[in-house]
MIDOSE-1310 file (N, C-alpha, C; in nm, 2 decimals, decimal comma, always signed):
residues 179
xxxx	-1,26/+0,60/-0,52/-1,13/+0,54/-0,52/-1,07/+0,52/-0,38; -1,12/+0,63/-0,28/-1,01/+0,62/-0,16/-1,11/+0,59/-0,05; -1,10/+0,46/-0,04/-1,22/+0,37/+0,02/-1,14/+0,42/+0,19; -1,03/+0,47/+0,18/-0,99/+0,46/+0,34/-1,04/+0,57/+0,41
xxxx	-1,10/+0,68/+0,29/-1,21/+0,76/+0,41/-1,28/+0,71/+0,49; -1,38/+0,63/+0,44/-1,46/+0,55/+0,51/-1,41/+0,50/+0,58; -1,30/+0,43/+0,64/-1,25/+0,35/+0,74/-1,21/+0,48/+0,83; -1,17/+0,63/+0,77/-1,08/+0,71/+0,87/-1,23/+0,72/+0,94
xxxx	-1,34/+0,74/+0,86/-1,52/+0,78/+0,97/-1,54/+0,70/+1,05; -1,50/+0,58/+1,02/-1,56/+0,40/+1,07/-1,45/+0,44/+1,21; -1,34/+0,47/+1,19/-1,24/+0,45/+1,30/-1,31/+0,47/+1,42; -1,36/+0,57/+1,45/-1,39/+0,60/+1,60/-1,54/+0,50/+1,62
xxxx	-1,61/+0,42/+1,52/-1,70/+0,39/+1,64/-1,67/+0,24/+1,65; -1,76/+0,18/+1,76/-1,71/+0,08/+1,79/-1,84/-0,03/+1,78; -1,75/-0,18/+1,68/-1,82/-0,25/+1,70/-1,86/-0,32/+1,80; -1,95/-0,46/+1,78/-2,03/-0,51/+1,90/-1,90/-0,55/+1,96
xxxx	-1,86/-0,49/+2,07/-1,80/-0,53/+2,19/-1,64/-0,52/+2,15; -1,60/-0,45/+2,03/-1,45/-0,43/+2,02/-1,42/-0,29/+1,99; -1,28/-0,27/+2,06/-1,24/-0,12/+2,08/-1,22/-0,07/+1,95; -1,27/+0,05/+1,94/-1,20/+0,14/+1,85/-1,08/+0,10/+1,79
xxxx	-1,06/+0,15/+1,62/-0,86/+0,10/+1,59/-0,89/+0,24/+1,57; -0,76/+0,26/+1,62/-0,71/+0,35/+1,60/-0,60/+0,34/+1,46; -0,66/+0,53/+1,38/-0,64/+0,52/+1,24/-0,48/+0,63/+1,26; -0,38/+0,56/+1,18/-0,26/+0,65/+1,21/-0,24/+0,80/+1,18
xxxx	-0,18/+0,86/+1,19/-0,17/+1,00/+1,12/-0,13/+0,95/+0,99; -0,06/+0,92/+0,97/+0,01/+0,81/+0,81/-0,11/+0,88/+0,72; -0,17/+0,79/+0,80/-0,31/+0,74/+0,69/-0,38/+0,82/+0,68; -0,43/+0,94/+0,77/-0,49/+1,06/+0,77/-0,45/+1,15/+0,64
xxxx	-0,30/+1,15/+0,66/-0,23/+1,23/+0,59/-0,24/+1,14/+0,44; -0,25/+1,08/+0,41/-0,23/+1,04/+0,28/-0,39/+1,00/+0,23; -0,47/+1,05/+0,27/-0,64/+1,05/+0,21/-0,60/+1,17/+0,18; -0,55/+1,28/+0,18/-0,54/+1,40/+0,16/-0,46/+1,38/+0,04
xxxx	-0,33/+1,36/+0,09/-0,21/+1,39/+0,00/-0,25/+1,28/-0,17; -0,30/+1,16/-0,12/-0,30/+1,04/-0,27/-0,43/+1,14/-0,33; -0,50/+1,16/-0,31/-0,59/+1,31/-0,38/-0,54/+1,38/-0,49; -0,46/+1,45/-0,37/-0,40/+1,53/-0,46/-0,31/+1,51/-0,54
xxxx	-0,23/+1,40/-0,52/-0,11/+1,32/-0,64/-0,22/+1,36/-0,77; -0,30/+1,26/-0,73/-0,34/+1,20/-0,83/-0,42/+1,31/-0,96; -0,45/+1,43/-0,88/-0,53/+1,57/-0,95/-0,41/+1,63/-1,05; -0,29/+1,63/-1,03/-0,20/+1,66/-1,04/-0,04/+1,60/-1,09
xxxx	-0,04/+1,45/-1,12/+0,02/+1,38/-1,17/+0,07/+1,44/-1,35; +0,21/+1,42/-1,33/+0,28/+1,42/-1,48/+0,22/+1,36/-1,58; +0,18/+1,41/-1,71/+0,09/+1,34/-1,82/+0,18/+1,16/-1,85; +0,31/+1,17/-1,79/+0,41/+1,08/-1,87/+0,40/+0,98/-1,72
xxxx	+0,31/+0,97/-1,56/+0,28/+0,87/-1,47/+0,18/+0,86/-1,48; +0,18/+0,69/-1,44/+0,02/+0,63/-1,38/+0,07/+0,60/-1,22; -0,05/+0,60/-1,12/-0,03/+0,55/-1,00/-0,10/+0,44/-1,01; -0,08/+0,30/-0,93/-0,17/+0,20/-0,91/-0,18/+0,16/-0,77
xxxx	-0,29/+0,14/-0,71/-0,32/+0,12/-0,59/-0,42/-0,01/-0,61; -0,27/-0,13/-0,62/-0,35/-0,31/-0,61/-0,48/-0,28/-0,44; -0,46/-0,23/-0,33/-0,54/-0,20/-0,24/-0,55/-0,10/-0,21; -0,69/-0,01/-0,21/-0,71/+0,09/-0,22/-0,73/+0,11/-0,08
xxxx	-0,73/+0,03/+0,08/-0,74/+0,06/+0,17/-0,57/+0,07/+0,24; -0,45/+0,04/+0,12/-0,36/+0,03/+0,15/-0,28/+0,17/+0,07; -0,38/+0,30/+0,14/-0,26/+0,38/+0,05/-0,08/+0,39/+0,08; -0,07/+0,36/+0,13/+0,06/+0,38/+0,20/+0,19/+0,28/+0,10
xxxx	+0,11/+0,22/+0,01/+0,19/+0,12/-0,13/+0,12/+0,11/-0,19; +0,20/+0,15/-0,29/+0,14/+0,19/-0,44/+0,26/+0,17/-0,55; +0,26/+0,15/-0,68/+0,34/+0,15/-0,78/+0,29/+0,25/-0,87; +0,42/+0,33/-0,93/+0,43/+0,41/-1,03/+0,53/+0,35/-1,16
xxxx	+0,39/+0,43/-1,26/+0,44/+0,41/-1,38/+0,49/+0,55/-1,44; +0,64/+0,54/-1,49/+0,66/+0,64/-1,58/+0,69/+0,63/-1,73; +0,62/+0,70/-1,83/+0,63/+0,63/-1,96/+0,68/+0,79/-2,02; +0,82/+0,79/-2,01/+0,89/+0,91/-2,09/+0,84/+0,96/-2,21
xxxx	+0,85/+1,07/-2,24/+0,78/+1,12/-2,35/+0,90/+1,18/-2,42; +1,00/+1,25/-2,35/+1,13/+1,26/-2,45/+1,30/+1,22/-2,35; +1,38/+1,25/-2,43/+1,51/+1,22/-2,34/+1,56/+1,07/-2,40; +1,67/+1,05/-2,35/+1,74/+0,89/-2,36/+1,62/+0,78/-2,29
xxxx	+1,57/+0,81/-2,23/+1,46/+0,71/-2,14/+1,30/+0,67/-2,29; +1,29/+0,80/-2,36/+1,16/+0,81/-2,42/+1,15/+0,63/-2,49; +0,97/+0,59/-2,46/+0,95/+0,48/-2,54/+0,98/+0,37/-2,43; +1,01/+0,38/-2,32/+1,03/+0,29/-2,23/+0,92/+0,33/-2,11
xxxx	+0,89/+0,21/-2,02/+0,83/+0,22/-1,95/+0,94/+0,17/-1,81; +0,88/+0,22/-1,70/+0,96/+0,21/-1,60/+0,87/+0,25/-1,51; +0,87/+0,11/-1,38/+0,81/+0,08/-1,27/+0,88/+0,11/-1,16; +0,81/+0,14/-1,04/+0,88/+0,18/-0,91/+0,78/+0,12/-0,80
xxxx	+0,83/+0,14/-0,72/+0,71/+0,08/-0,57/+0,73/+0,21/-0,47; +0,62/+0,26/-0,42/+0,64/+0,37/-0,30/+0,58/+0,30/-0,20; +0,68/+0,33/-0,12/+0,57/+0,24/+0,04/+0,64/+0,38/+0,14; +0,55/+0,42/+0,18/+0,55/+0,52/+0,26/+0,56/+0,49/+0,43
xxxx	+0,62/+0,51/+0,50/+0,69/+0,42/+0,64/+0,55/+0,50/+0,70; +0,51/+0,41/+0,84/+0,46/+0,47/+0,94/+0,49/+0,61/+1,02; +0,61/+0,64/+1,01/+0,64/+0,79/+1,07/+0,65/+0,88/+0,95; +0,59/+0,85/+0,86/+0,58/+0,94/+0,76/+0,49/+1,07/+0,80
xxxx	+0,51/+1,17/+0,80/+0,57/+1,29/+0,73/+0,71/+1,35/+0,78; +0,75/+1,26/+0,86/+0,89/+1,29/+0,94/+1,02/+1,25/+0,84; +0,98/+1,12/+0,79/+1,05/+1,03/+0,70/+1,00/+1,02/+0,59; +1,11/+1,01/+0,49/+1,03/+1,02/+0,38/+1,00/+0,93/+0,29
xxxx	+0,94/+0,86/+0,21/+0,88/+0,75/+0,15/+1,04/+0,66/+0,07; +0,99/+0,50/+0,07/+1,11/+0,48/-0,01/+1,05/+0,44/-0,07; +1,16/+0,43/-0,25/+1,10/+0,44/-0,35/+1,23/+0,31/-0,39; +1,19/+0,19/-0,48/+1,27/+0,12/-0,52/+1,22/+0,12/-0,71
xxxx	+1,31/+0,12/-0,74/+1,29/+0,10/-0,92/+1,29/-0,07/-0,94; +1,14/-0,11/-1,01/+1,14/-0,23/-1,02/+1,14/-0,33/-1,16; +1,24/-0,18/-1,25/+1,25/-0,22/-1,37/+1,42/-0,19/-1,44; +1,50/-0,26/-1,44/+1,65/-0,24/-1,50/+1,65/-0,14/-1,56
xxxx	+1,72/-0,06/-1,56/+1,76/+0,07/-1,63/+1,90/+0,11/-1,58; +1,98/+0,15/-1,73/+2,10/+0,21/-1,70/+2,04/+0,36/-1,75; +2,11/+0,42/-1,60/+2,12/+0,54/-1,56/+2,18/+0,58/-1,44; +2,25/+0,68/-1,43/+2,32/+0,73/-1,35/+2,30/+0,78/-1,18
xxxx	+2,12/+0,79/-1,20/+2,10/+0,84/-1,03/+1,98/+0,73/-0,97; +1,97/+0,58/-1,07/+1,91/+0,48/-1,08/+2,02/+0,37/-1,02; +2,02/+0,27/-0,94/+2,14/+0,15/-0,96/+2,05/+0,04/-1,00; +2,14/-0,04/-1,08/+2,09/-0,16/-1,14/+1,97/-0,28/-1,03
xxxx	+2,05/-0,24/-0,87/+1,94/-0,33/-0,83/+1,83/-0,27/-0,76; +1,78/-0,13/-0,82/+1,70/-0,08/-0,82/+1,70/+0,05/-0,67; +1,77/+0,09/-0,63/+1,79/+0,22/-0,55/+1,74/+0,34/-0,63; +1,78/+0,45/-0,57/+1,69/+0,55/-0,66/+1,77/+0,68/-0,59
xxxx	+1,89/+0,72/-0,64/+1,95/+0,87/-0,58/+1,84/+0,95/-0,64; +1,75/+1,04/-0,54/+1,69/+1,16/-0,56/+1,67/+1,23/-0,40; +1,77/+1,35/-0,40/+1,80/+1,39/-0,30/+1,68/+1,43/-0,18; +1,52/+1,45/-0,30/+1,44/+1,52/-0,18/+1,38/+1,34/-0,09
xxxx	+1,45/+1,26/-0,13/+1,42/+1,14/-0,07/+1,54/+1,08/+0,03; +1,61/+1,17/+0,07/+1,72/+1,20/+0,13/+1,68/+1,27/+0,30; +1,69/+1,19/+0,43/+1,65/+1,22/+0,56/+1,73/+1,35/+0,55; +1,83/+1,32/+0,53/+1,94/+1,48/+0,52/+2,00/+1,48/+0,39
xxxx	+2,03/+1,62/+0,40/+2,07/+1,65/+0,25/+2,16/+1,76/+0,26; +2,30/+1,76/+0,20/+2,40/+1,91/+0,21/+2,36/+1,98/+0,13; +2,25/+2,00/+0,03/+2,19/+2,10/-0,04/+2,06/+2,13/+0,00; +2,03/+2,11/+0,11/+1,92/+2,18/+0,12/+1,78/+2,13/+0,06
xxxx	+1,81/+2,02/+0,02/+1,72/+1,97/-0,09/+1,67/+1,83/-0,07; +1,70/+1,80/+0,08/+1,63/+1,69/+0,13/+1,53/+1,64/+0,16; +1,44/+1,57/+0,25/+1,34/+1,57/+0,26/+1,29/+1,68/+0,39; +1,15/+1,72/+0,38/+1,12/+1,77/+0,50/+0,97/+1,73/+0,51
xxxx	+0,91/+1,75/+0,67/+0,80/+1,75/+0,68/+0,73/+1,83/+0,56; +0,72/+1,93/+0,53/+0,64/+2,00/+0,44/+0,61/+1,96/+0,31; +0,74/+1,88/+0,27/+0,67/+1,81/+0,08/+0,59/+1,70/+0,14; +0,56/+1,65/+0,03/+0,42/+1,54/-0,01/+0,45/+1,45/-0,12
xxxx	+0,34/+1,38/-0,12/+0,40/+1,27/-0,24/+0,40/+1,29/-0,36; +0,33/+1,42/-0,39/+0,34/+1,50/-0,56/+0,44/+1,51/-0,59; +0,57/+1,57/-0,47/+0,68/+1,60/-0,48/+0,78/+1,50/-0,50; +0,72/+1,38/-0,45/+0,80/+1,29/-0,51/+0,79/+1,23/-0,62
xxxx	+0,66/+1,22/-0,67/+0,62/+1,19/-0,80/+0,69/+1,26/-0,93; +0,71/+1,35/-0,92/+0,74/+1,51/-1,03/+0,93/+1,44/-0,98; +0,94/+1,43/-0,86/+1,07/+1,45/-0,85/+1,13/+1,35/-0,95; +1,05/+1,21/-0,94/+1,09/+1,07/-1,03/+1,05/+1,09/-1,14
xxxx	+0,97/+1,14/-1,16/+0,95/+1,16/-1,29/+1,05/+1,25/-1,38; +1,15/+1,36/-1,31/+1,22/+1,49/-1,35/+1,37/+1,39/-1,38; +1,34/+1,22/-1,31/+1,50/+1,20/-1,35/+1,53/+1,15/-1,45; +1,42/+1,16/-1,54/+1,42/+1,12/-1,68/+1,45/+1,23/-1,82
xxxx	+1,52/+1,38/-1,70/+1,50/+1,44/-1,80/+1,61/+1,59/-1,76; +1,50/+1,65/-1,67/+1,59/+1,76/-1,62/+1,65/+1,72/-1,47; +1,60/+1,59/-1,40/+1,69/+1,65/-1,26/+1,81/+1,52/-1,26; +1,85/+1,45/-1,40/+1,94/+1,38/-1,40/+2,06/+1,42/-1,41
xxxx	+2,14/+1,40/-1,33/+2,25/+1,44/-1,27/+2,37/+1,35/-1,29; +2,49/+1,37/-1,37/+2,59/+1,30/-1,43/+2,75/+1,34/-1,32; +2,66/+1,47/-1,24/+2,80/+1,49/-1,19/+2,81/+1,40/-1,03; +2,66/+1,37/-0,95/+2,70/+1,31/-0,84/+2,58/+1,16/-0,85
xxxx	+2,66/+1,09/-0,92/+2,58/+0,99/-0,99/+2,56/+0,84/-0,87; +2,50/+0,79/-0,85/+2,47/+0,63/-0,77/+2,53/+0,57/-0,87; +2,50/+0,51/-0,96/+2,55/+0,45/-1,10/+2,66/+0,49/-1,16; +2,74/+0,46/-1,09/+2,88/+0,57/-1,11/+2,91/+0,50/-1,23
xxxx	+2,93/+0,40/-1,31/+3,01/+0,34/-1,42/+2,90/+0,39/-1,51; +2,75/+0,40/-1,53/+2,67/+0,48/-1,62/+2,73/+0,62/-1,65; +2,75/+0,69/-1,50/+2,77/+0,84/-1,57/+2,88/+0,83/-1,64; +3,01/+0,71/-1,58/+3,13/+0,74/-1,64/+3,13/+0,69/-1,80
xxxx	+3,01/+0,62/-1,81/+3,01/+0,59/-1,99/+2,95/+0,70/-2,05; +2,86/+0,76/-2,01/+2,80/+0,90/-2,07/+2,92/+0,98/-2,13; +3,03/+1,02/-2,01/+3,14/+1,11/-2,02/+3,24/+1,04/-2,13; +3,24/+0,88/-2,10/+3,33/+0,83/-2,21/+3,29/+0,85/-2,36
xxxx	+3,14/+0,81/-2,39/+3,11/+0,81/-2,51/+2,90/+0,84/-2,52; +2,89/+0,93/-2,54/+2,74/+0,95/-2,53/+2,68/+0,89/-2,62; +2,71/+0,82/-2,73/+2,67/+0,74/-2,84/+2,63/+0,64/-2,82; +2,73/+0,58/-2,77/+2,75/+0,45/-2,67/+2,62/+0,43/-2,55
xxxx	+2,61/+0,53/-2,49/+2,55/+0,50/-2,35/+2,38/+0,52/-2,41; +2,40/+0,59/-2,51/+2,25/+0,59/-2,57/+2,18/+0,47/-2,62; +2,31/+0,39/-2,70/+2,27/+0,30/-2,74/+2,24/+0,15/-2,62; +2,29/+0,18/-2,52/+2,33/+0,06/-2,38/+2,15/+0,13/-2,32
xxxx	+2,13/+0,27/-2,35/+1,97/+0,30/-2,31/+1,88/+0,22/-2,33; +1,89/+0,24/-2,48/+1,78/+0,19/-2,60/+1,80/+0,04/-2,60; +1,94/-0,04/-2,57/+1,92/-0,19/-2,52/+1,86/-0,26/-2,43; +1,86/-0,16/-2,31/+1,78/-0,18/-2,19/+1,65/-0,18/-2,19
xxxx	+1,62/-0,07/-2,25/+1,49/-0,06/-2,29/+1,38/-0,17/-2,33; +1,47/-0,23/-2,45/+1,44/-0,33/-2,54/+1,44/-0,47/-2,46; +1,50/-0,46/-2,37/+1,52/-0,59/-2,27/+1,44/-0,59/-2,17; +1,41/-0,45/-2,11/+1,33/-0,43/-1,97/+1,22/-0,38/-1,96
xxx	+1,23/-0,24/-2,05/+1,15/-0,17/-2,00/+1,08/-0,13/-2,17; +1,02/-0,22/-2,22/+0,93/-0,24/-2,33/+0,79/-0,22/-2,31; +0,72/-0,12/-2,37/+0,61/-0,12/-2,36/+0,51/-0,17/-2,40
């Protein structure tokens, strides 16, 4: 699958008469890390890698297994920046969903994807992209958060009527994110 070994081996030698490319740390770091995602991935994600010499973008699938979300599927794009492990990957949602740390035109509040964070709970060199995987996948369940919401008019319908916002779920669902 991770054909970019071979290119991290291939890097140093040199063809007839052109220099060495030089292979990023990026990319070093993520023959390692897309590994391990993948050994280790949530039973309820898939990763897809349309180019497997391009680990650095990739789409995730999350297919809920319980919660207001369950029965829906829901797509995201990771593209991991060049100064990555400094910075942390952005993540856009590329499937409508009302929810509260989701916005409709697809942002994604999850704090450890946060350069800074006042909880402590932002990004740092030391997580990986497992951590982000688990983290996206946790906002379907336990790390959804009603009190410091992106989708502020979602959380404020939860607080208005939770019947209601279940049902505006399960519409969405039916509209967007059908499996």
């Amino acid at each position: 699958m991770i054909t970019l070994s071979k290119k991290l081996k291939q890097g140093t030698q040199k063809s007839q008469g052109e220099e060495p490319k030089r292979i990023s740390i990026r990319d070093k770091l993520l023959v390692k890390e897309v590994q391990e995602m993948e050994e280790n991935l949530p039973k309820t994600c898939k990763a897809q890698f349309e180019n497997p010499n391009k680990l650095h973008l990739f789409t995730l699938t999350i297919l809920p297994d319980e919660g207001f979300w369950s029965g829906g599927k829901f797509k995201f794009t990771i593209e991991v920046p060049d100064d990555y492990n400094i910075v942390p990957p952005k993540v856009v949602s590329n499937t409508r969903i009302w929810h509260p740390n989701i916005g409709e035109n697809g942002e994604v509040c999850l704090s450890l994807l946060r350069q800074s964070s006042y909880d402590s709970m932002g990004w740092a060199p030391t997580r990986k992209l497992k951590d982000v995987i688990w983290g996206l996948n946790s906002l379907f369940s336990d790390l959804l958060n009603f009190d410091d919401p992106l989708n502020v008019e979602a959380a404020e319908h939860y607080e208005r009527d939770k019947e209601s916002f279940k049902a505006r779920v399960r519409d969405y669902i039916q509209l967007y994110a059908k499996r």
